[in-house]
C-alpha positions as MATLAB code, in Angstrom:
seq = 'XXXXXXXXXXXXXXXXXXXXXXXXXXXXXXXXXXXXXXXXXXXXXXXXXXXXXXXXXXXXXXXXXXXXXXXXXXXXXXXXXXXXXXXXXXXXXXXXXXXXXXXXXXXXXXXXXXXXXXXXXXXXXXXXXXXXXXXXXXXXXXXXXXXXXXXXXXXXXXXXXXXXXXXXXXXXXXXXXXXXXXXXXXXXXXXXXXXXXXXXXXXXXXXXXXXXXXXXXXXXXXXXXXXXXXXXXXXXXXXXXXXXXXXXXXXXXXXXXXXXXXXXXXXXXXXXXXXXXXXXXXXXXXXXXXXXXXXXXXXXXXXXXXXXXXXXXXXXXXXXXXXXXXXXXXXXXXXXXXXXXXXXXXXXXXXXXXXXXXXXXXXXXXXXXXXXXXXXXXXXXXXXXXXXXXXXXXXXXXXXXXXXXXXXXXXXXXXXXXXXXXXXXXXXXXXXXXXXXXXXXXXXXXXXXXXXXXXXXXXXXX';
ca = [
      90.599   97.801   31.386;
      87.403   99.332   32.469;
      84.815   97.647   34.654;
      82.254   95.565   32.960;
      78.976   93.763   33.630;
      76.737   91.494   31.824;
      73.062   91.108   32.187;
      72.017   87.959   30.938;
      73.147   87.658   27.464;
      74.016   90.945   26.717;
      77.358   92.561   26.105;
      77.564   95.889   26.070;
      80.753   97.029   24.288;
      81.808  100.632   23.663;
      84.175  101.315   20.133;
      86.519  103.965   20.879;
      86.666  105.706   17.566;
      90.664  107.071   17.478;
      91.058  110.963   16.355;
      92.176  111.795   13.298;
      95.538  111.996   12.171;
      96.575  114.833   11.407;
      99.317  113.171    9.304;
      95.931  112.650    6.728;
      95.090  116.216    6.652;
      98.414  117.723    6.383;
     101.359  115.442    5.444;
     100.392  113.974    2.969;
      98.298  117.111    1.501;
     101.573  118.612    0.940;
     103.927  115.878   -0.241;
     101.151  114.961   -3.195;
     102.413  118.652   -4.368;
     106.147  116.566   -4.826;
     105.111  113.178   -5.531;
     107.631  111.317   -7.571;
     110.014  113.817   -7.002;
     112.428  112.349   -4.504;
     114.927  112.521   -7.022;
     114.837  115.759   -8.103;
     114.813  117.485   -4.312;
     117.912  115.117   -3.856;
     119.422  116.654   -6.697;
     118.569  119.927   -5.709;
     120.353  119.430   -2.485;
     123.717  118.218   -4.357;
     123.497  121.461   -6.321;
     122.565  123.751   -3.212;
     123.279  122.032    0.437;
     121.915  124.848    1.909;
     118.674  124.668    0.494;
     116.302  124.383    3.567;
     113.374  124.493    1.235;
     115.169  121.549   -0.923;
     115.505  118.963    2.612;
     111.624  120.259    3.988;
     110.248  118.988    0.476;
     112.358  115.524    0.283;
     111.409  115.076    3.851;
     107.761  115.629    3.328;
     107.990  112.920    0.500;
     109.910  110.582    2.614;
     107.112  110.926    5.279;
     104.726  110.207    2.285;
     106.365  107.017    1.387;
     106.511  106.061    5.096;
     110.510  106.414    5.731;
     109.643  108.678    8.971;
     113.429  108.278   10.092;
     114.615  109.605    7.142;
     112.337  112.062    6.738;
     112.870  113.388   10.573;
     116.429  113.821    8.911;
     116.159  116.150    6.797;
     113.785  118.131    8.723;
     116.684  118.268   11.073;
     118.458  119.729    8.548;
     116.174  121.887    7.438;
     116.221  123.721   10.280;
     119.767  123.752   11.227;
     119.843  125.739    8.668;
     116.299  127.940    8.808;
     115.753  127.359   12.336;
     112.588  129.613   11.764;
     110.857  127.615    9.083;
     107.382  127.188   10.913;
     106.115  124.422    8.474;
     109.069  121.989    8.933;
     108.375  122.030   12.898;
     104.472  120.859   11.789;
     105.818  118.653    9.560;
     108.477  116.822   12.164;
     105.823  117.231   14.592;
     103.474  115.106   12.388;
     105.793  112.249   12.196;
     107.384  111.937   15.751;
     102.930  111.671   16.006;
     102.841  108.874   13.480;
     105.767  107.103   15.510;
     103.851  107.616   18.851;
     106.327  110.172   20.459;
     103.186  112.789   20.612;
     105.436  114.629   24.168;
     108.163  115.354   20.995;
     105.325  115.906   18.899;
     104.127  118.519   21.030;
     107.266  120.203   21.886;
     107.398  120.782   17.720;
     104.525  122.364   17.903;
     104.950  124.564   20.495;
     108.006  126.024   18.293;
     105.884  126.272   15.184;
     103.713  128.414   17.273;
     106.396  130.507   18.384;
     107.164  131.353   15.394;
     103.727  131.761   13.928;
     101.047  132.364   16.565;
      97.883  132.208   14.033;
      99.186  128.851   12.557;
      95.412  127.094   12.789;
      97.172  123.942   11.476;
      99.421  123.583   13.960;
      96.824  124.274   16.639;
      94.664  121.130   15.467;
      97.799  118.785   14.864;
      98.586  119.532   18.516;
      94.980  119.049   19.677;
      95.090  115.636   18.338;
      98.732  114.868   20.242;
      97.105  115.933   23.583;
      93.750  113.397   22.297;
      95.941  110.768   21.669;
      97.756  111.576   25.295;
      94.167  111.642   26.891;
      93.951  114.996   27.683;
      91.043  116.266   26.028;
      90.531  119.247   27.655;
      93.651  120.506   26.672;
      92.995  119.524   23.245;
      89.407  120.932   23.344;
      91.364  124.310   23.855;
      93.395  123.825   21.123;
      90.793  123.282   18.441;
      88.836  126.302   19.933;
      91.704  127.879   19.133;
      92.174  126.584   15.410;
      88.462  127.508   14.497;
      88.687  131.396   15.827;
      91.617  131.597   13.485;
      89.243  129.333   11.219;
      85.979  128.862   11.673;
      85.665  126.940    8.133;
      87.897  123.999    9.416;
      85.964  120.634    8.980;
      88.722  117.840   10.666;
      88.414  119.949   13.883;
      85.399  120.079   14.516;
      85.067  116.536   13.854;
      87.734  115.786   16.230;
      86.625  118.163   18.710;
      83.498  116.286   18.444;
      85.158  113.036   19.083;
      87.378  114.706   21.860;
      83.687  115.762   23.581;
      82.161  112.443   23.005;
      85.369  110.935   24.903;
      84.341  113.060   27.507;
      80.984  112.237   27.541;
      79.989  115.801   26.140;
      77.548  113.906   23.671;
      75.486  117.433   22.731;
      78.349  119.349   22.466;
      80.097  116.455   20.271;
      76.748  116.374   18.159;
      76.613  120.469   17.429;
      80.346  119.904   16.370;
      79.519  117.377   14.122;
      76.868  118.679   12.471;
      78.727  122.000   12.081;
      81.210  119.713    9.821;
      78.332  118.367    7.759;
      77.376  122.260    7.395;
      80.752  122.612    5.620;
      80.948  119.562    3.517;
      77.881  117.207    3.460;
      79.859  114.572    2.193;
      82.209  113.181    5.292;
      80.817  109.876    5.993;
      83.016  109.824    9.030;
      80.944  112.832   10.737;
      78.148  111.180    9.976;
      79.518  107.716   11.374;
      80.527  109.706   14.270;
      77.846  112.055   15.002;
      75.484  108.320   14.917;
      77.633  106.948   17.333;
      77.143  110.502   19.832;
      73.183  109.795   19.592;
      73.477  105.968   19.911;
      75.111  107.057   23.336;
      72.426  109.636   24.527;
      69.538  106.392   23.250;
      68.562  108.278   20.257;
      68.564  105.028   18.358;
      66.566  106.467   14.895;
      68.865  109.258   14.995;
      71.546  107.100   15.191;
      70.698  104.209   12.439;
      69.621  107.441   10.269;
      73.457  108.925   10.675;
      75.310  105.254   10.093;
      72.710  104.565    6.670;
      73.876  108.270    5.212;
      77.789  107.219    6.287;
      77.097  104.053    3.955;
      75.288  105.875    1.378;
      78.589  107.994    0.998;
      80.901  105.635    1.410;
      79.546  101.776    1.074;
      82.806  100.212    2.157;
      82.940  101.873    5.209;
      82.583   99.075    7.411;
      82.610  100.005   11.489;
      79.051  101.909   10.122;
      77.485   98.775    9.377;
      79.151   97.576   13.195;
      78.036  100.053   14.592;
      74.084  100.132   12.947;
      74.303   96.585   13.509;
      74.802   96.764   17.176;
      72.068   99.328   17.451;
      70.063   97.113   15.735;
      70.482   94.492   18.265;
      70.134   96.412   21.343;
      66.527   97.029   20.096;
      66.083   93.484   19.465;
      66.040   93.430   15.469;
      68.460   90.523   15.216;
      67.990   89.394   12.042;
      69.063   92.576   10.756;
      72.018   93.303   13.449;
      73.341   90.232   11.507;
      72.743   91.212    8.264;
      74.872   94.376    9.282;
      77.779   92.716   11.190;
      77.740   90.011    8.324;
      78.704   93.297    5.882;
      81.026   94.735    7.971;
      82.945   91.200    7.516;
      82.960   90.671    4.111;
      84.572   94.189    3.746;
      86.921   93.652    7.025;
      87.356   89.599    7.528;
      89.292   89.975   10.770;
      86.984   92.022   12.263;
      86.866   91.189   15.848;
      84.019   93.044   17.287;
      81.709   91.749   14.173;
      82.244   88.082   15.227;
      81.793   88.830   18.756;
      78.612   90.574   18.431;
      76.942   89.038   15.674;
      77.696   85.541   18.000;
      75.581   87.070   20.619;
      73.001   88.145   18.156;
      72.883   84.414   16.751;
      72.572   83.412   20.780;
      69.904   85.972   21.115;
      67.854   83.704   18.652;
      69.128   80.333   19.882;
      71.214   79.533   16.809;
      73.455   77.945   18.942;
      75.524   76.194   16.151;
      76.449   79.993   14.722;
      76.882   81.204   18.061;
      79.510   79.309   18.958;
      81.560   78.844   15.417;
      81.562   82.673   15.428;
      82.785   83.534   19.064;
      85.761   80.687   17.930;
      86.467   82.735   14.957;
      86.739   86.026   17.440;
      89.265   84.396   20.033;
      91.269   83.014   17.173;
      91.371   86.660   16.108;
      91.904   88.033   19.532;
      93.033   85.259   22.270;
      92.931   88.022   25.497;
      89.604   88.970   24.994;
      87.346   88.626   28.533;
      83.952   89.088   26.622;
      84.190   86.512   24.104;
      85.442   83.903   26.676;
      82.484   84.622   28.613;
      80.261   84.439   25.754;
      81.138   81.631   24.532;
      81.173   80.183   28.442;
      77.703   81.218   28.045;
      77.034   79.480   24.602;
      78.483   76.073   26.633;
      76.373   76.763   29.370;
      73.307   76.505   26.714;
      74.797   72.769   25.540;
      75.400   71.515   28.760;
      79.172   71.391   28.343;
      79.424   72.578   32.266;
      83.258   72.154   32.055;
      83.725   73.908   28.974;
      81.645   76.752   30.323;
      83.743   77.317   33.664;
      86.695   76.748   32.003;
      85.930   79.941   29.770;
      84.430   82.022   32.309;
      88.042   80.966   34.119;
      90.390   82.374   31.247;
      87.348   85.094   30.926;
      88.391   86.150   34.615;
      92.153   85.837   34.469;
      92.044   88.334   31.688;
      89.559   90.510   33.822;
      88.862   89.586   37.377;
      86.110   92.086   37.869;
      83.659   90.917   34.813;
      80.649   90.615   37.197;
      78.870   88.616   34.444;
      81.634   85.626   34.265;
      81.584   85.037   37.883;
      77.473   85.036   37.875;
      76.932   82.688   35.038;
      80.108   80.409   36.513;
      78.113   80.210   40.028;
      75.209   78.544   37.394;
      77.626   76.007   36.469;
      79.151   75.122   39.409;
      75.578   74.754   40.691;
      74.894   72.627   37.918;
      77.918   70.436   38.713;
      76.978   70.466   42.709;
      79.520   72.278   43.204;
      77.386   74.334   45.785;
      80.259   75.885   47.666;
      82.268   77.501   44.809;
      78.677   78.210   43.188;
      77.970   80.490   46.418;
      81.258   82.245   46.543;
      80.704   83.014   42.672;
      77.144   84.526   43.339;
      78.989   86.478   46.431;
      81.715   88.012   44.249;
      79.154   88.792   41.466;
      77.141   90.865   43.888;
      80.431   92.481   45.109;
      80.908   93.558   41.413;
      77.128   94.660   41.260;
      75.137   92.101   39.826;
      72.042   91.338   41.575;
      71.540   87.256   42.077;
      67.883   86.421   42.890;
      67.823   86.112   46.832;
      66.041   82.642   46.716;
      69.051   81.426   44.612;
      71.436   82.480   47.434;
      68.964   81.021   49.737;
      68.775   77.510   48.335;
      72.429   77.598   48.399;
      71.996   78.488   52.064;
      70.118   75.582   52.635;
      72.007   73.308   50.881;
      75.204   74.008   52.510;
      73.105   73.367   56.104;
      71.848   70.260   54.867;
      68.242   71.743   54.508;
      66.078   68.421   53.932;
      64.449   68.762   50.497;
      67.046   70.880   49.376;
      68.816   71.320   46.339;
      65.948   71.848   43.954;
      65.972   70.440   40.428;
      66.442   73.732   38.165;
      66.295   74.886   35.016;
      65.835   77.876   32.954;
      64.026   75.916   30.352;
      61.744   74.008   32.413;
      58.629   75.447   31.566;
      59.930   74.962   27.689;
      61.014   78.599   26.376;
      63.733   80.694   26.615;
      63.479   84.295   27.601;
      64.855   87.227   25.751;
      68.872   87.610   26.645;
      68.547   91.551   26.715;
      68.578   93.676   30.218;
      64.890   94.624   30.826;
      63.218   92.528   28.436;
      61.292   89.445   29.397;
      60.151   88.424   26.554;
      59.765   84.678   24.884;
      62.895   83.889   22.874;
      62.485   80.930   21.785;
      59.854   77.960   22.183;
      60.881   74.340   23.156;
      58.708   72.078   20.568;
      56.358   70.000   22.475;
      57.561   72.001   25.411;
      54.745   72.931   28.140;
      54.829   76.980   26.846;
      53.931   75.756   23.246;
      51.564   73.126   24.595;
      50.113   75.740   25.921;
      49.717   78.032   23.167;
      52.553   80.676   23.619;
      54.938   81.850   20.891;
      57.863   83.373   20.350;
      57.088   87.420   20.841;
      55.059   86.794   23.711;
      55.915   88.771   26.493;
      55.647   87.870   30.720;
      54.224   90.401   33.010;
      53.714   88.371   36.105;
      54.877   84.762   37.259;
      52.440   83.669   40.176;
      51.076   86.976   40.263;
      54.257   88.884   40.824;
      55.956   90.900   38.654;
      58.208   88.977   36.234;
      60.958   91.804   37.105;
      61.369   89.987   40.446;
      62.351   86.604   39.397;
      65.907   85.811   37.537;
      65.980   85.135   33.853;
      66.864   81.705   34.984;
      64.198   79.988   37.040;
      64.564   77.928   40.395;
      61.357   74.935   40.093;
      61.067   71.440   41.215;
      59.966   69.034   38.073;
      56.464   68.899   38.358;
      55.344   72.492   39.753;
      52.467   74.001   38.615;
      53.355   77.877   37.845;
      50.756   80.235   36.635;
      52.141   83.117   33.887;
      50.384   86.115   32.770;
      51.186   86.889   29.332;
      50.875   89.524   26.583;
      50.439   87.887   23.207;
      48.936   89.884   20.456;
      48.051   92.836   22.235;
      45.960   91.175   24.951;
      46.746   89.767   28.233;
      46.483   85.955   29.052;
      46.903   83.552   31.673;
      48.387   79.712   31.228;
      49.202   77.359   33.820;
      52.532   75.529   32.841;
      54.234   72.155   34.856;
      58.105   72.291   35.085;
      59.742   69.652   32.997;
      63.398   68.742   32.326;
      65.971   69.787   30.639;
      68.345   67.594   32.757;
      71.527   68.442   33.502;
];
């Protein structure tokens, strides 16, 4: 599993999208020519056993109905007896790549080839074996190859856009999808794909533009309305990142992703209640999943259920031990708890892992294992009575605690902090270090115009 890292409340996940099959393109395309006909190529075979036509056709319909053994039987057969017949080696080639065997898959090919060297199909069909083996290069080669011998093929450029994108080649992946769209302006999936190749260069427009014309083609298509969804909430638009995920569930109830990310939208706006019913609805769906433990350890965190929350971030870090983000938030909790010694060696490993924990929180900790007088601290990141913004970079007011000193003071949701004591907000943690009853002065944008309030820590408790 790759590294990850959370800032604050914010998971950033990454959908693979999976290349094509060619088995879509090409299997099928030819058994629909002999659909229903099992019969009749069987009885063609009783009448003429030699027939290598007879055992390529029933084997292309078995392949259609899903009986891959039996259709990799007749191909056999088929070429024991036309051990030249290019097509069957494409079409046993596709199946061993529907059962996962893509190094036999390959191999098939390679014969096809042999026999015919301008075979473009064959060419893209083994493109997507090496994609599905993770060499893209080598299948980057292969669909060059495939669009020389033609250049009006739309499935490979698509999937030599998705093998670029893999790679990180995010313009080249974009020219190849549009070139699709040149050729048919009606693949949804180019469009879903090209979004998701400007969503990863931060061309957000572009890429909400590219997922609304995938659901204008196809409305059921629902890892577009995941996908605008997320974009929607990495720019802060939660209400309609849930709107979005909420689609992409009623058309796909099991979903994962959708629950996982629409729970960290409803955390984004404090509806704890949702938060948490939907991040149990994505680890029933997928129990080994280190992001929506720590999520949800996150969620507890919020209720001050501190041995809920490092009980998640626990499982979250037996799954993955180096998710930076479970080991910073558990240090929180183990602080809470007084716990200061396993709270420091959380914060340590954190670092290790490249999250940055506010020096004065490491400090306190400091003193507090030296027996410091005046040391711990009451804390709280709601002392002051709002909640900040979850998202990396963004300091701005979440939520408001009513009767709270922010909305005492005037401040509303929206509002965003430049400075705390005049310092740059970007220098304190999203989660604040005061002792009840300090005074702490915060300069504010709120409508367009700067403002200062003076605000006096108060509770939460733990």
């Amino acid at each position: 599993m790759r590294n990850k890292s959370y800032k604050f409340m914010m998971v950033i996940s990454i959908i693979i999208i999976p290349l094509l099959s060619s088995s879509a393109s090409a299997l099928q395309e030819r058994s629909e020519l002999y659909d229903g006909a099992l019969y009749e190529y069987t009885k063609t075979i009783e009448q003429n056993p030699n027939s290598a036509e007879a055992y390529y056709n029933r084997g292309l319909d078995y392949g259609k109905k899903g009986q891959l053994d039996q259709a990799i039987l007749d191909f056999d057969k088929a070429l024991e007896i036309n051990p030249r017949f290019a097509q069957v080696y494409l079409a046993r080639g596709i199946v061993y790549e529907q059962k996962g065997q893509y190094d036999r898959a390959i191999s098939d090919y390679n014969e096809a080839l042999e026999i015919n060297p301008t075979y473009a199909e064959v060419y893209y069909s083994r493109g997507v074996a090496y994609g599905k083996k993770g060499q893209h290069d080598q299948a980057i080669l292969d669909f060059d190859k495939a669009l020389e011998i033609n250049p009006r093929y739309s499935d490979v450029y698509i999937n030599r856009g998705i093998a670029h994108g893999t790679i990180d080649q995010y313009d080249e992946a974009i020219s190849d999808f549009t070139k699709a769209l040149e050729i048919n302006p009606r693949l949804a999936f180019a469009y879903h794909s090209r979004g998701i190749s400007y969503a990863k260069k931060g061309k957000h427009d572009e890429a909400i533009s590219d997922f609304t014309k995938a659901l204008e083609i196809n409305a059921g298509f629902a890892e577009a309305y995941f996908h605008r969804g997320y974009i929607y909430l990495k720019t802060f638009k939660y209400d309609q990142a849930i709107l979005d995920f909420t689609r992409a569930l009623e058309i796909y109830p099991s979903f994962f992703e959708a629950f996982l990310q629409r729970g960290n939208a409803y955390l984004q706006i404090h509806r704890i209640d949702k938060a948490l019913d939907d991040l149990n609805k994505a680890l029933e769906i997928n129990p080994k999943s280190a992001d929506a433990y720590s999520i949800r350890g996150i969620i507890y965190s919020i209720m001050y259920q501190k041995d809920h929350a490092i009980s998640d971030f626990t499982k979250a870090l037996d799954i993955d031990p180096r998710l930076a983000g479970a080991y910073y938030y558990r240090g929180f909790a183990y602080f809470a708890k007084k716990e200061y010694k396993k709270s420091l060696e959380d914060f340590n490993k954190a670092q290790e892992l490249g999250i940055q924990v506010p020096p004065w929180i490491l400090d306190d900790l400091s003193k507090i294992l030296s027996n410091t007088p005046g040391f711990p601290r009451r804390w709280s990141s709601v002392g002051f009575g709002f909640w900040f913004s979850g998202l990396p970079n963004d300091y701005s007011i979440q939520a408001i605690l009513e009767d709270g000193p922010a909305a005492k003071a005037g401040l509303k949701i929206g509002d965003r902090i430049l400075k705390i004591n005049n310092a740059d907000v970007t220098t304190f943690g999203k989660i604040l270090f005061v002792s009840l009853g300090e005074k702490w002065t915060f300069t504010v944008l709120q409508d367009g115009n700067e403002k200062e309030v003076e605000l006096v820590a108060e509770g939460p408790k733990w």
